[in-house]
C-alpha positions in Angstrom: -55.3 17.2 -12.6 -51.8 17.3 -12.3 -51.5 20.5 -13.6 -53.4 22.5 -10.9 -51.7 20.6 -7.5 -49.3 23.3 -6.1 -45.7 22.6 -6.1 -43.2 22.3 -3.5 -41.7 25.6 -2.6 -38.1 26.1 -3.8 -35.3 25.7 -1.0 -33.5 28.5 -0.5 -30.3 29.8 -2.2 -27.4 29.9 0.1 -24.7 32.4 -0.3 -21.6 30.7 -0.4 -18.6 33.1 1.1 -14.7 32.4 0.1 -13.4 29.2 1.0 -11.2 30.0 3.9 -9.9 25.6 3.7 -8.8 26.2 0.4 -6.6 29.7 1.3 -5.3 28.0 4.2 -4.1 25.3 2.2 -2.6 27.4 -0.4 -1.1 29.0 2.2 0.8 26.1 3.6 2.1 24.8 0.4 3.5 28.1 0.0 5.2 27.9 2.6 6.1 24.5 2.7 7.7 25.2 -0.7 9.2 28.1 0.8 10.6 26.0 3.6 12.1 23.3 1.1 13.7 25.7 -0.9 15.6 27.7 1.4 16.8 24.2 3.2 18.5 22.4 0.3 22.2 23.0 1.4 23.3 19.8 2.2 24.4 18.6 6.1 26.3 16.4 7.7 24.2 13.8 10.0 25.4 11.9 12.8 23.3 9.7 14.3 24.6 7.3 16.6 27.8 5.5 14.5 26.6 6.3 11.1 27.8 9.6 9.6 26.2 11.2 6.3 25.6 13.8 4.2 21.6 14.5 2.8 19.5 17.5 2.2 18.5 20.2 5.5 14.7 19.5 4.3 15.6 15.7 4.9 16.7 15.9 7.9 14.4 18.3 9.4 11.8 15.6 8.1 13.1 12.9 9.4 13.2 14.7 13.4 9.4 16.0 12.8 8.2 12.3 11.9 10.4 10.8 14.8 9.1 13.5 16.6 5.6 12.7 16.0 5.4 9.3 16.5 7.3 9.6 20.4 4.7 12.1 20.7 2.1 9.5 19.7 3.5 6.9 20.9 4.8 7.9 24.4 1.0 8.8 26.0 0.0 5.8 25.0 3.0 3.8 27.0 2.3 5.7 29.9 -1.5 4.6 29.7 -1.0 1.0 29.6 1.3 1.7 33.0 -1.4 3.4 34.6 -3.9 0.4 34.8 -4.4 -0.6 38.2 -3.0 -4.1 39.6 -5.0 -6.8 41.1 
């Protein structure tokens, strides 16, 4: 009996096209490598009293993350001021 019920139609195959996530990604690398390796001279940091010398790369790292987190942080400030008083 089980021979003769119809089966369930197959779903359809989906073409799959390139990846675009992937390029992009292997795109950024690329450049991030390209980025690291043309910033490895070293540079001297002052930052309030302290004075030093580290990587370009580290440097510019250390300014995006700071810069990131004000950026994150500083909306977030201003919200809690915005609350109205009682």
């Amino acid at each position: 009996m089980e021979a003769n019920r119809p089966r369930a139609p197959l779903p359809p195959i989906e073409k799959r096209g390139t990846n675009w996530r992937h390029w992009l990604i292997g795109i950024v690398v690329l450049l991030l490598l390209i980025l690291v390796i043309q910033n490895s001279q070293k540079v001297e940091v002052h930052f309030f009293f302290a004075d030093t010398h580290t990587p370009l790369i580290f440097a510019l790292l250390i300014a995006a993350v700071l810069g990131a987190l004000v950026g994150w942080l500083l909306p977030r400030v201003r919200r809690r001021g915005d609350k109205p008083r009682d």
